[in-house]
Phi, psi and omega in degrees: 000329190290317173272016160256348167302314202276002168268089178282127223314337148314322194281324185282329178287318165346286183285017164262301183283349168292324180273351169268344159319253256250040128270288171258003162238311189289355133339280188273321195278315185304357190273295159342297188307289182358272189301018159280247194345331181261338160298355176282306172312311174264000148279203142278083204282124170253188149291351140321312170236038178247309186302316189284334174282338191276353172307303165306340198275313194274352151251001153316292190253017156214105167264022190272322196311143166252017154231140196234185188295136186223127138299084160034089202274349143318339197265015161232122190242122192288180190288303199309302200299315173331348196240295150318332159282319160261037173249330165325297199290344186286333170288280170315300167003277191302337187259152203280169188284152172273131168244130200257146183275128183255146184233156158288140150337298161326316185257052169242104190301336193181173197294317161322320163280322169314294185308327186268311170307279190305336168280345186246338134343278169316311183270017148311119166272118201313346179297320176282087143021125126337122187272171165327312197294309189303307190291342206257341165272350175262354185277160160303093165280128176328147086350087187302164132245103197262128166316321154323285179306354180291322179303303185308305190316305221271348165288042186232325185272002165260338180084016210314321212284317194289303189322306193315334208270318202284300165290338172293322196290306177293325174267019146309319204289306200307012182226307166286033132300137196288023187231127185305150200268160227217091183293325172286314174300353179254208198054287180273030161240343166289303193307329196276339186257314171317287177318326187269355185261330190297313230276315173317289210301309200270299134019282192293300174310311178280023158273302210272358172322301174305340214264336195282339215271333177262331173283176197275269182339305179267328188296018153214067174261108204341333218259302170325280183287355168113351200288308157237168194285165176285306185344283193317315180289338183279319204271330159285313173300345176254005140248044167251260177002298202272302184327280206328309176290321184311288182317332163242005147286008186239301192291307206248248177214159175312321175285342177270333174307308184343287138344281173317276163359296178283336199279309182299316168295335174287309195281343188246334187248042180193333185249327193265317142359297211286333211279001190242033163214328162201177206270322154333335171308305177308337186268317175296324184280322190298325178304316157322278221294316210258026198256317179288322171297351195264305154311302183313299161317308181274020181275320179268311188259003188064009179251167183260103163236201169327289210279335160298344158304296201282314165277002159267042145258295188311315187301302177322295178294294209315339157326328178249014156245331169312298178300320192273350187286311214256025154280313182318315172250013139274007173324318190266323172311304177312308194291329182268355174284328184096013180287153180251093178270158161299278199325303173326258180309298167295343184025288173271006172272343189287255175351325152285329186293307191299338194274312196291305160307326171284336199273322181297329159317306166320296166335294206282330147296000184246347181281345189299296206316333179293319166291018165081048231193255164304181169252155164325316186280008180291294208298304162325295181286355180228047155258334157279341165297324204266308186293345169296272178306011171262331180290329201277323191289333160320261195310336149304001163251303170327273196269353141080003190243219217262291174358283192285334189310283187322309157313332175292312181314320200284309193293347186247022219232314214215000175254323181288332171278350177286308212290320189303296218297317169311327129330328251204274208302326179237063174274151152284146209262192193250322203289325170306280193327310162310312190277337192282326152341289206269313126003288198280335168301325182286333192296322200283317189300350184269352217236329175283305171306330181293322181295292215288145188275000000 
């Protein structure tokens, strides 16, 4: 008792870390150090793995740590494994490096080829150098524009295949007119609706650039890829645009400039807007389409009547199974350009509407003869066309997949020139109509006479 009164509290701490020394470090660490030392002995000690044992030692005996140490599984290579490693590497030796054949950019048709280019890439082995040829074909390059290449750019930027569909349609309306036909005046209402269909197309493209730029289908559209500036596209739509409106307000009449006019402003400020805010676009567009038979009519006859009516309604349904089929299989394109399609959003309303529109091409063929346009024999002769595209818009609504849309698109590809033409073939002639005139004026003048005493 006396000597532990006489130890004063440096001292009892002392003889506290002295008895745990010989408790747990003078114990162990010599066994430890040992078993170093003999591991030493039977490895090779590099510095390398002199780093990694003192990494184990401190996350071995301080488990207080809060992040510990993860070692390499590569950095230590035993003695035993040497001879096996190097046969490995004598195997690698021999197989020769893969070097991916690089294409520009420029000539890559589609995502696929890109994807295959880019993975063959990956397995380029970083050890080989990039050649001159190679860095200068992944780099970014100007876009000439050669003159040659300009007629192509700019019908791509027009749209050629649709303007054709469009000047076909106005000269359908202008030859079903009740008036003899007049070849300077149709030559220039096809040129002037023509011109007026570039300057619409070429507009819409240059709105839609960004959005054309994510889809499959539009993303190698001049404007997209760069081949010409938007200035230069602008400047062409307004000398499509303004000759076009001159020539049929000067060349024809004030109603068909009109017309042209109003169409081109419905498709570009109004339809091409509507397609990334509502589903109603499809009804605005369908109006667009059924806008050229209807010029083409007042083009010959200077009027608004029945049969110009009655043919932008057939132009009008046909629009919707035509459009909603070939939407139909553009679902993902659509979504990612960001448009608000029916086929998208609506699925089954799309698919009644196209069906709901085949069946009204009946209807509408049986009202020509009554307004005097045709003979009895249109509705007879174009019922089996109407009844065809009405079974595939049937199976296109029953069954909902990419099949039938597509058979409903190919049929309506070929049904709307068979209808015209069928049309055009049992139009009535001037000589009824005149006579049948002249009938009812005599009828009335005997009918004046009878009155009169």
């Amino acid at each position: 008792m006396r000597a532990a009164r006489c130890c004063s509290p440096p001292q009892a701490l002392a003889g506290i870390f002295v008895w745990h020394l010989k408790k747990a470090g003078i114990r162990q660490a010599p066994c430890q150090f040992v078993h170093l030392c003999r591991v030493a002995n039977d490895r090779l000690i590099t510095f390398q793995y002199f780093n990694f044992l003192k990494r184990m030692y401190v996350t071995q005996y301080n488990r207080d740590l809060s992040q510990q140490v993860k070692p390499k599984s590569d950095s230590i290579v035993s003695p035993f494994r040497e001879s096996q490693l190097d046969q490995e590497r004598k195997v690698i030796h021999k197989i020769a490096p893969i070097s991916p054949v690089h294409q520009p950019l420029s000539e890559m048709s589609n995502r696929n080829e890109l994807r295959k280019i880019q993975s063959a890439a990956e397995m380029r082995d970083p050890a080989v150098p990039l050649t001159a040829e190679s860095k200068e074909e992944r780099q970014w390059k100007e876009m000439k524009l050669r003159l040659d290449d300009l007629p192509g750019i700019l019908a791509r930027l027009s749209k050629i295949k649709l303007t054709a569909l469009v000047v076909s349609t106005a000269s359908a309306g202008f030859a079903m007119a009740p008036v003899p036909f007049d070849l300077p005046c149709f030559l220039l209402a096809s040129l002037g609706t023509g011109l007026a269909s570039c300057a619409a197309n070429s507009i819409n493209q240059f709105f839609e650039v960004p959005f054309d730029s994510n889809m499959n289908r539009t993303k190698n559209r001049p404007l997209v890829r760069g081949q010409i500036s938007p200035l230069l596209a602008v400047c062409f739509a307004s000398s499509c645009g303004v000759p076009g409106i001159a020539l049929l307000t000067m060349g024809v009449n004030p109603l068909t400039g009109t017309l042209g006019a109003f169409n081109i402003f419905l498709y570009t400020c109004c339809y091409t807007p509507m397609k990334r805010m509502s589903i109603a676009n499809t009804w605005v567009g369908a109006v667009v389409g059924a806008i050229p038979p209807v010029m083409g009519w007042t083009a010959a006859t200077g009027s608004l009547d029945a049969g110009a009516l009655l043919l932008g309604g057939i132009l009008y349904s046909w629009q919707f199974p035509h459009f909603n089929a070939l939407s139909w299989g553009l679902r993902e394109d659509y979504s990612r350009g960001g448009y608000c399609m029916m086929s998208v959003t609506h699925p089954a309303l799309c698919r009644r509407v196209a069906l709901r529109h085949c069946v009204a091409l009946i209807g509408l063929c049986t009202v020509a003869p009554v307004l005097h346009i045709t003979t009895w024999t249109f509705p007879i002769v174009s019922l089996p066309l109407n009844l065809y595209i009405s079974y595939l818009g049937f199976r296109f609504y029953r069954d909902a997949d990419r099949s039938s849309s597509r058979k409903l698109f190919f049929c309506s590809l070929w049904h709307l020139p068979l209808l015209l033409l069928v049309m055009l073939s049992c139009k009535k002639s001037l000589l009824e109509k005149e006579e049948k005139g002249d009938v009812l004026s005599g009828s009335h003048e005997r009918a004046m006479e009878i009155r009169l005493p």
